[in-house]
C-alpha positions in Angstrom: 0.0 0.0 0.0 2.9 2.1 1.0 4.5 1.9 -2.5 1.1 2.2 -4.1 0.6 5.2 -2.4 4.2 7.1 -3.3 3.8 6.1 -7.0 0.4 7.8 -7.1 1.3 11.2 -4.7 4.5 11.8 -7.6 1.8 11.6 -10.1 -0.5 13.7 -8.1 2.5 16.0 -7.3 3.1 16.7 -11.4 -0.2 17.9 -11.9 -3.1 18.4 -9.0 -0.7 19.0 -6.5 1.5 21.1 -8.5 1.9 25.0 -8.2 1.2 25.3 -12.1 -2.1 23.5 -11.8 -3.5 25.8 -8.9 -2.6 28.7 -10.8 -4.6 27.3 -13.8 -7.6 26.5 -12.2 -7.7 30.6 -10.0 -6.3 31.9 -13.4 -9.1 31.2 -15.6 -11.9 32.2 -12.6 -10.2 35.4 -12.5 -10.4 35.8 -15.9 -13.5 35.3 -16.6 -14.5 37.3 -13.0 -12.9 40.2 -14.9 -14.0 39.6 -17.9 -17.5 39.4 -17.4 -17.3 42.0 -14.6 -17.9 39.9 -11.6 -21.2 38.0 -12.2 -20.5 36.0 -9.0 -21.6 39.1 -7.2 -24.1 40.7 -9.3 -26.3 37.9 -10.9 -26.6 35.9 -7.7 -30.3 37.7 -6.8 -31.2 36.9 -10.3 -29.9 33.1 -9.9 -32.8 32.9 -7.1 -35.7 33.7 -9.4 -34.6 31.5 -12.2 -34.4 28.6 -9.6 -37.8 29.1 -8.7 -39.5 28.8 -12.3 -40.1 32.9 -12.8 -38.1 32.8 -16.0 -39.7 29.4 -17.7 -41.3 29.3 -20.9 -43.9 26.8 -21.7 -41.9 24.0 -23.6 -38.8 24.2 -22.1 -36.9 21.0 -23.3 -35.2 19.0 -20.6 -35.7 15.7 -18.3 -35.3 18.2 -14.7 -36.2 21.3 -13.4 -33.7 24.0 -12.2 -34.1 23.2 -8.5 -33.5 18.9 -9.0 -30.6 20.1 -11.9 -28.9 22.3 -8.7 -29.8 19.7 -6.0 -28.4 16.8 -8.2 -25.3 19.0 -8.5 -25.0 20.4 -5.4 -25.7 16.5 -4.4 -22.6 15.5 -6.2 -20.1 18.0 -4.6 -21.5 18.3 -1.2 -20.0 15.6 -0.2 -16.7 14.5 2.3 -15.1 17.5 0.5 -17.1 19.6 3.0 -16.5 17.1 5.9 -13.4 15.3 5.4 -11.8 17.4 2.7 -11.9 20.8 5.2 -10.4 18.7 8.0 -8.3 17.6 5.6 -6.8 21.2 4.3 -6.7 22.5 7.8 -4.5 19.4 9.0 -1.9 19.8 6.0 -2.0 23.7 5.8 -3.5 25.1 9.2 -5.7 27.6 9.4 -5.1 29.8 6.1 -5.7 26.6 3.9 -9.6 27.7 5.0 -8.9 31.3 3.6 -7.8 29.9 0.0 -10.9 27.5 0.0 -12.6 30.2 0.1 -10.8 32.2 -2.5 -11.0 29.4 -4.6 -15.2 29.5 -4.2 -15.2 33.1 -4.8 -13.9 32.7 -8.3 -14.9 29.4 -9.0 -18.5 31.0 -9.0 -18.1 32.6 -12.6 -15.9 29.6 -13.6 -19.0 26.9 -12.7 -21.3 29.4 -14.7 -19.2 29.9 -17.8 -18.8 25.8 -18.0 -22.5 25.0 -17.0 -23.7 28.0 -19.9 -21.2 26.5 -22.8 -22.5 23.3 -22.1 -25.7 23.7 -21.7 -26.0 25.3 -25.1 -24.3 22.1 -27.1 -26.0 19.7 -25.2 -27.6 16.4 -27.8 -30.4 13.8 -27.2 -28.9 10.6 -26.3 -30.6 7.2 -28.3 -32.8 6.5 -25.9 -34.5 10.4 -25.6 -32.6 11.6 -23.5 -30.8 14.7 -22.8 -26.9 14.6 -22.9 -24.0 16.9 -22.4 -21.2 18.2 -20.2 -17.7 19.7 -21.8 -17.5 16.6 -24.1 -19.9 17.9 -25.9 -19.0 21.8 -26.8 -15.3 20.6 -27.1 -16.4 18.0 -30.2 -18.7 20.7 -31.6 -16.5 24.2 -30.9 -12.5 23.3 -30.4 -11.7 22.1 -34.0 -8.6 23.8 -35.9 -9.3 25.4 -39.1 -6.2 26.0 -40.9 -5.5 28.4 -44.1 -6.8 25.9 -46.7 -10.0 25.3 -45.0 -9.1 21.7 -43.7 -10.4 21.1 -40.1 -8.4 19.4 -37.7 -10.6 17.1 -35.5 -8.7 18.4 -32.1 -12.5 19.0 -30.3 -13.3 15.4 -30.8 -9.8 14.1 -29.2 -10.4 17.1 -26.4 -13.8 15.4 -25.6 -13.1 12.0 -25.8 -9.6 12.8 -23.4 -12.4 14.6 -21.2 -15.0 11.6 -21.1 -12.5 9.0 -20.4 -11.2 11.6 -17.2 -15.1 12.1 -16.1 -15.2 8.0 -16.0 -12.1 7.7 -14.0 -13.0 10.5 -11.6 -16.4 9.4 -11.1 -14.5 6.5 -9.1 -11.8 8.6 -8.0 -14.2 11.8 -6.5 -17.5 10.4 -6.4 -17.0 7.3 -5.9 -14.4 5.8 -3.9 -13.6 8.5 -1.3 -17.5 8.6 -0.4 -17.8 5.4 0.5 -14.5 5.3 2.4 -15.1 8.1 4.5 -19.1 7.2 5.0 -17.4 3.3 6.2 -14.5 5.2 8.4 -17.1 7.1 10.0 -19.7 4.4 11.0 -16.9 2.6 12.3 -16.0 6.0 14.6 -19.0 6.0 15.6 -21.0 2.9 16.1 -18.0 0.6 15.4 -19.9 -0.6 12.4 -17.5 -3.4 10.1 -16.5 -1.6 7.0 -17.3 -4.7 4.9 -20.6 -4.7 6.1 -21.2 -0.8 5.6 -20.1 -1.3 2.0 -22.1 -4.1 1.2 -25.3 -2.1 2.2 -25.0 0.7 0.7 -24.0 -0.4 -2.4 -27.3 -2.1 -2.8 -29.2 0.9 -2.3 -27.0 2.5 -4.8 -27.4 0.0 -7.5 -31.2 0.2 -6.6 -31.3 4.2 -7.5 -28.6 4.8 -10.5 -30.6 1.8 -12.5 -33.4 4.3 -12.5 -31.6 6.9 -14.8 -31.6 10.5 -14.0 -35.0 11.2 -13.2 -34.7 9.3 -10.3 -31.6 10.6 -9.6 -33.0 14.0 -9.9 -36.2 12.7 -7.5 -33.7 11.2 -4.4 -31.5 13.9 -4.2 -33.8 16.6 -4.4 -35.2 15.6 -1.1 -32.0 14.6 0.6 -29.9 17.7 0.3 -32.7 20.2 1.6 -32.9 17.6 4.7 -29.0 17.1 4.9 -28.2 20.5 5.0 -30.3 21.3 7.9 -29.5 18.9 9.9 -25.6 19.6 9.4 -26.4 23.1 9.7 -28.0 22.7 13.3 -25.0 20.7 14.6 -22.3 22.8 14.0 -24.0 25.8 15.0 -24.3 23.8 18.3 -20.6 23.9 17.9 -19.5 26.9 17.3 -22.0 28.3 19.6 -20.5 26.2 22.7 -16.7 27.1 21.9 -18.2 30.9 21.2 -15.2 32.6 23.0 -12.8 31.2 20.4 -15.0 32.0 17.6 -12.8 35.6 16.9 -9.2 34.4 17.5 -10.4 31.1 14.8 -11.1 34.1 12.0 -8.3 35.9 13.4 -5.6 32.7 12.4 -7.6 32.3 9.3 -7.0 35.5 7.9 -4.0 36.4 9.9 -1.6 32.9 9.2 -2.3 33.9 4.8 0.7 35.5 4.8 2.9 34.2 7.7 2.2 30.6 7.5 0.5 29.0 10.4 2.6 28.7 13.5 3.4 25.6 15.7 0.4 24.7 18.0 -0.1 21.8 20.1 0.4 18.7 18.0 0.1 21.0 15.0 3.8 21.5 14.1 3.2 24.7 11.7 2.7 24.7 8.3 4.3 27.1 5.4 2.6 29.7 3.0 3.1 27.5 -0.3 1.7 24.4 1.7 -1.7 26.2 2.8 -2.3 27.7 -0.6 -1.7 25.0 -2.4 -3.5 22.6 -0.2 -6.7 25.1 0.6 -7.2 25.3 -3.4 -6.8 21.6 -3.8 -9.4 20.8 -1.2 -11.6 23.9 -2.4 -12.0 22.4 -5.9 -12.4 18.8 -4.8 -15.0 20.3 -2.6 -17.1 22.5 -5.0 -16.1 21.3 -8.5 -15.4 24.2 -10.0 -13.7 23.9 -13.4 -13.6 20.2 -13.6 -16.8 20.1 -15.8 -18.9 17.6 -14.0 -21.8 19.9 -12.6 -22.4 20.7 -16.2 -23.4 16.9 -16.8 -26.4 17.7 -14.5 -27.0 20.9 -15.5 -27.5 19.9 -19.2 -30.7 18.1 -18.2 -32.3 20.9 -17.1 -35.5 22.5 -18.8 -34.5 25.8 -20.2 -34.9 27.6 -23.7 -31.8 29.2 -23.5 -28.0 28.2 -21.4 -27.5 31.3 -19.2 -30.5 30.8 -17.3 -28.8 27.6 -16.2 -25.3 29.0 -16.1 -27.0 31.2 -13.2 -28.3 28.7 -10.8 -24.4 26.7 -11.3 -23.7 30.3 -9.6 -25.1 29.4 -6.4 -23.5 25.8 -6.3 -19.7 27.1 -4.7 -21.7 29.8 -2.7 -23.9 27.1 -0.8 -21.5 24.1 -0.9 -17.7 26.1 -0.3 -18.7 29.6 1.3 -21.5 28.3 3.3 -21.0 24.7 4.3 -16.9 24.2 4.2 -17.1 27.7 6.4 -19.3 26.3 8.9 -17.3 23.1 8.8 -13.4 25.1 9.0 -14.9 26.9 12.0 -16.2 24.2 14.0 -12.3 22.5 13.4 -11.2 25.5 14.7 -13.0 26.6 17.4 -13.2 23.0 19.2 -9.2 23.1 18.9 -9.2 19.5 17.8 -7.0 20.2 14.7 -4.1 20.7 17.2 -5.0 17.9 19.7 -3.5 14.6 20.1 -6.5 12.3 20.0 -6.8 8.3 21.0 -6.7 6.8 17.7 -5.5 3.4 15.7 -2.8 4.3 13.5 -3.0 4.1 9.2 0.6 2.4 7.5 0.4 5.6 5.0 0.1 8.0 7.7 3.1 7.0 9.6 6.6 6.9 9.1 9.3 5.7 12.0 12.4 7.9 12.1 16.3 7.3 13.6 16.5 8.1 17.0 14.6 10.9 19.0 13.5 14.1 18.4 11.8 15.9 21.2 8.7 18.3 20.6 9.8 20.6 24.0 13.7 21.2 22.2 13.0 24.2 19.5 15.8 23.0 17.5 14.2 19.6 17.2 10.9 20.6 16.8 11.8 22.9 14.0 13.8 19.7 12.6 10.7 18.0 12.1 8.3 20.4 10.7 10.7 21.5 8.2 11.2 17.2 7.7 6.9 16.8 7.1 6.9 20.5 4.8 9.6 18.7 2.9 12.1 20.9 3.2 14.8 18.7 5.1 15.7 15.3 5.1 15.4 13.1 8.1 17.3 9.6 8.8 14.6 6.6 8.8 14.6 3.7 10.9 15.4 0.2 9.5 15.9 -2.6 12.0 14.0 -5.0 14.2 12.4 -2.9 17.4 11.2 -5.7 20.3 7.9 -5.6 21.9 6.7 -6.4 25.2 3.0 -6.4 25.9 2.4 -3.9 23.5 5.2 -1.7 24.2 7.6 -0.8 22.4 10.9 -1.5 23.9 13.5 1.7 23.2 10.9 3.1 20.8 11.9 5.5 18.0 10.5 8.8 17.3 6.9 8.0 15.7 5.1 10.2 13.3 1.5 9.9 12.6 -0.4 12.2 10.7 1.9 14.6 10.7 2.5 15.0 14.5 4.6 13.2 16.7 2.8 9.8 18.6 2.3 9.4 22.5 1.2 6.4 24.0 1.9 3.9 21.3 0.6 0.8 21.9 1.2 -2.7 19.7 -1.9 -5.0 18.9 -2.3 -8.3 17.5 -5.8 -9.7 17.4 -7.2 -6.6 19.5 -4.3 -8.0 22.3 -1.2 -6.4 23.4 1.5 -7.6 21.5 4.6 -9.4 22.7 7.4 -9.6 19.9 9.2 -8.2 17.4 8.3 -5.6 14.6 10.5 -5.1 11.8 11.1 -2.2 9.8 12.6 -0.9 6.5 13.0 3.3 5.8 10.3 4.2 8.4 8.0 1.7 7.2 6.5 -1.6 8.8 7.9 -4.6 6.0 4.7 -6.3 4.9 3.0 -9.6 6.1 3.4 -8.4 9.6 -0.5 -8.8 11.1 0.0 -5.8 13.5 -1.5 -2.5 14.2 -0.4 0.6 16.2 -2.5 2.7 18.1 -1.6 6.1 20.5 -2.2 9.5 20.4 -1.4 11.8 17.6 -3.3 14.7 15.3 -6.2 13.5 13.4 -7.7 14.6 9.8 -10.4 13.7 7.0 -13.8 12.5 8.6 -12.4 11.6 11.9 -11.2 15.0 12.8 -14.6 16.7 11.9 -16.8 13.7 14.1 -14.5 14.6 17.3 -14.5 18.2 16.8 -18.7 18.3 16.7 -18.8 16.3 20.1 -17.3 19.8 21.6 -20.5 21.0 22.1 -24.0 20.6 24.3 -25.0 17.5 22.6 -21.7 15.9 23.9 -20.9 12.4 22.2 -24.5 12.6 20.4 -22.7 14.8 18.1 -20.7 12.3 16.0 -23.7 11.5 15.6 -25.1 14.4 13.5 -21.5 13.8 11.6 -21.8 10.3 10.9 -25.6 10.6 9.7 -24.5 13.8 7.7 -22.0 12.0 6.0 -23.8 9.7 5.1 -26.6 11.4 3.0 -24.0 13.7 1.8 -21.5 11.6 0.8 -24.2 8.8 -0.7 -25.7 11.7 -2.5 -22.6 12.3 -4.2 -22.2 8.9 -5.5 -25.7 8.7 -7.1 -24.4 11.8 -8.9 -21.5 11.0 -9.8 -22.8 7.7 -11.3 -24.6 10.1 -13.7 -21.8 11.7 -14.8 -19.7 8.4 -15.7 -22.4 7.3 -17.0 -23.1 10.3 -19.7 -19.2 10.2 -20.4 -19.9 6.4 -20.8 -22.9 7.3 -23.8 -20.4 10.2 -25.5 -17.9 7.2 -25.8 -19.5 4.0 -26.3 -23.2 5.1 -26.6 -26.1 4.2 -24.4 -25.5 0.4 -24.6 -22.1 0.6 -21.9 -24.1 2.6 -19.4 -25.3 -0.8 -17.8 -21.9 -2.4 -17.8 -20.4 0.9 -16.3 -22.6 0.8 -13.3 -21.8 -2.7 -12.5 -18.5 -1.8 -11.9 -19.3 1.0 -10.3 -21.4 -0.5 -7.7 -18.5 -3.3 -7.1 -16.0 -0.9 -6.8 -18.0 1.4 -4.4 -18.0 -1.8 -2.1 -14.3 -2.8 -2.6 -13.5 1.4 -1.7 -15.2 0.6 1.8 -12.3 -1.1 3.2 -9.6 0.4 1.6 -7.0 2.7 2.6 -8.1 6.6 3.1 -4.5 8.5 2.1 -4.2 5.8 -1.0 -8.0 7.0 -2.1 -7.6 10.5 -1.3 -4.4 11.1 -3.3 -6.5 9.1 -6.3 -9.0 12.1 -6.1 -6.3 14.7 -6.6 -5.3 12.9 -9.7 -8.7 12.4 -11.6 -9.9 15.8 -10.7 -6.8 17.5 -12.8 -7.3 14.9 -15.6 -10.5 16.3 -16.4 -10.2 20.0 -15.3 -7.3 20.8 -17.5 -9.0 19.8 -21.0 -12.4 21.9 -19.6 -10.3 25.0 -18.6 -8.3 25.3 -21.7 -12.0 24.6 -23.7 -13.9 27.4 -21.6 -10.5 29.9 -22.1 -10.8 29.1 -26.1 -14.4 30.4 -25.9 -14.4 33.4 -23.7 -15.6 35.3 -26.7 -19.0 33.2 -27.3 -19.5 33.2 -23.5 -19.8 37.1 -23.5 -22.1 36.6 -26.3 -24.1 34.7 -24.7 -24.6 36.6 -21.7 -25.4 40.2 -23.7 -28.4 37.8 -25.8 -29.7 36.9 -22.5 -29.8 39.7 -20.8 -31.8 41.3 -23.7 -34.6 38.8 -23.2 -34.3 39.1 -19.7 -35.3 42.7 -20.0 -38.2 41.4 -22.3 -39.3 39.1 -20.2 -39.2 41.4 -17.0 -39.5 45.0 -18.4 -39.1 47.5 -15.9 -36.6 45.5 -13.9 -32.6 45.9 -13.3 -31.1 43.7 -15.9 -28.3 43.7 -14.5 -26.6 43.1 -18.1 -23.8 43.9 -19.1 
């Protein structure tokens, strides 16, 4: 698992985890922000009214209405991203890694309703009646090469096809995998629940929905994400209104640790500028999809005469799922101080690494040793050798990282018993075929993190609860969306015949994703969401002309169709 895991974080680190990519994806938001003279802030009233039917016409082609089209969207990216994936930035980056989330939201809301409009506009019928579309489809139609004899260069059709095979991939690698992973992690937090069996369930109820096509889709998730919001909404208020007296300095480190770097506290052994950035803008696009072209899957199936009207409600997605939701989650981490506090928990192989000898957290020089060591800025020696165990303590024990902090308290098991023996060890790593686990207390992240952190409030230990059930419709949500997605990508490929065949395996590996690895599954994410939110960015950039076009057209019948009222057109 641990080589597994290397070979895919140097992919991941070429591409989604690369500076170049981060400036890509805030590049073109900011762009088009400027371009078409911030819509995020002055359409989003107008978004509201189109969501609620006032600008339908009679006719309006489509399978859903604007509210399911949003829901099934906002279904597929409110997901871990806002549970895990904020625990997740604030544990790598500290508290400025929730500033560039947000940053990323802000502009991600004209990005979402550039790609949603363009897409919208070349959407097709599939075979079976059908409405299809997403990127694929405006890249085959609108990013072919004309050259000076008048030949055309079929580069749209290789875009698309490079797109749709990305959107299958990362409908396993977003929607799919990481879902069920964190929803089994956290039942077995919380009720101790057996990942198999977790896995098993669920994936029949999701076979059950995604064979009913997108209508059905549509009809589940527009009643789950209304309900799931609320009741997440409720619980970390409860939160943030127990811890209320660290409620100022928690904005205070967000916004004051941008440009600093967020300093050594507790377990949390500091974390650079770069690392924050980079990380907060990661998590901030896994979280709210903007740019990687899969909302505008959903999107296409809505009934509308025209694509802007639909490229406005994709403006509210971020708002609700990053600016709203991740916020509420980033200060709920923050202001029940668990993203700093060495918690009771079993130990993952990936997230620990043994090193040579000791290094002690109260000596400045040796504390400084190992942040600069885990921000990769200095090299550490790692233990290889045979360490001896005596009823589950290590004997002479190293210096133990896990999850980025330094462990207390490690304990060997075999068989849920102390262990008595010998553990053997090879650059940091335990070898293979060694049926032990470790245990202790170190930092936490992903769903784990965010279940502890909402027990610091009134409801106590009831409030893993609210996490674990929260998770669970949000997360499963996003996997019934994302099944959509693959599956249109599946019908722009192969046509509507491989849809069947696609689900199959994506019910299977939904189950086999229960019990595997979080780190390997997360770093998988990073990976699929760059392979298809390259091809869509450099498509949107290409058209930036139409777009504007588009937007003046609709604002004209906007004024026809409400005379009287601010346009607010261009």
């Amino acid at each position: 698992m641990n080589q597994i895991n290397d070979f895919l974080s140097v992919i991941d680190g070429f591409i989604g985890g690369s500076q170049w990519f981060v400036f890509l994806l805030l590049g073109t938001g900011l762009f088009f922000t400027i371009y078409l003279k911030f819509p995020q802030f002055r359409y989003l009233r107008h978004s509201l009214r189109i969501v609620r039917g006032k600008f339908d016409k009679e006719g309006d082609e489509g399978d859903t209405s604007h509210f399911q089209a949003l829901t099934t969207a906002l279904s597929g990216t409110v997901g871990t991203g806002n549970i895990a994936g904020v625990a997740l930035a604030i544990h790598l980056g500290g508290p400025a890694a929730l500033f560039w989330m947000l940053v990323t939201a802000a502009v991600g809301m004209t990005t979402k309703f550039v790609e949603v409009t363009l897409s919208h506009k070349y959407r097709e019928k599939a075979e079976d009646g059908s409405i299809a579309g997403g990127p694929m489809y405006y890249m085959r139609k609108r990013l072919n090469i004309q050259l000076k004899n008048k030949k055309v260069i079929n580069t749209g059709k290789w875009l698309g096809a490079i797109f749709a095979v990305a959107t299958i991939l990362s409908s396993f690698g977003t929607g799919n995998l990481p879902q069920i992973n964190s929803i089994a992690n956290s039942m077995f937090e919380t009720f101790g629940l057996n990942h198999i069996l977790t896995g098993a369930v669920l994936s029949v109820f999701l076979a059950m929905v995604i064979l009913g096509g997108i209508k059905r889709i549509a009809k589940v998730t527009s009643r789950l994400v209304p309900i799931m919001a609320v009741v997440y909404f409720i619980g970390a208020i409860a939160v943030i209104a127990y811890n209320y007296d660290n409620i100022i300095p928690s904005i205070s480190a967000i916004i004051g640790d941008v440009f600093t770097g967020s300093a050594a506290a507790g377990g949390f052994l500091g974390g650079s500028i770069a690392f924050a950035f980079n990380r907060g803008v990661n998590r901030g696009l896994f979280s709210n999809e903007a740019g990687q072209g899969s909302a505008p899957i959903a999107h296409a199936a809505a009934r509308a005469h025209e694509p802007v009207s639909e490229g406005l409600v994709a403006l509210l997605e971020p708002f609700i799922d990053t600016i709203i939701i991740c916020t509420l989650t980033g200060l709920v981490i923050l202001s029940s101080g668990v993203w700093s506090e060495k918690i009771e928990n079993q130990f993952q192989s990936v997230d620990m690494i043994v090193l040579k000898g000791n290094y002690s957290e109260t000596n400045e020089t040796e504390k400084q040793q190992l942040a600069d060591f885990l921000l990769e800025r200095e090299d550490l020696p790692l233990f290889t050798g045979t360490l001896n165990v005596s009823d589950g303590e290590i004997q002479n024990q190293p210096t133990i990282l896990h999850a980025r902090s330094v462990a207390e308290d490690v304990k060997v098991w075999m068989n849920d018993e102390p262990y008595s023996g010998t553990i053997e060890l090879a650059d940091g790593n335990l070898t293979p075929g060694q049926n032990v686990t470790l245990s202790g207390k170190s930092l936490m992240h992903s769903a784990p993190l965010t279940t502890v952190a909402f027990t610091r409030s009134w409801f106590g230990e009831y409030g893993k609860y609210i996490v674990s059930i929260g998770l669970l419709m949000f997360a499963f949500s996003t996997a019934i969306s994302w099944s959509y997605y693959g599956g249109r990508a599946v019908t722009y490929l192969f046509g509507i015949k491989g849809v069947i065949y696609y689900r199959i395996i994506y019910v299977i590996g939904f189950f086999l994703a229960s019990f595997t690895d979080t780190t390997i599954v997360w770093t998988l994410s990073g990976i699929t969401i760059a392979l298809m939110t390259i091809p869509n960015l450099i498509g949107i950039l290409s058209l930036h002309k139409e777009m504007k076009s588009e937007v003046k057209l609709f604002w004209q019948e906007w004024h026809e169709h409400f005379p009287g009222k601010n346009s607010g057109g261009l």
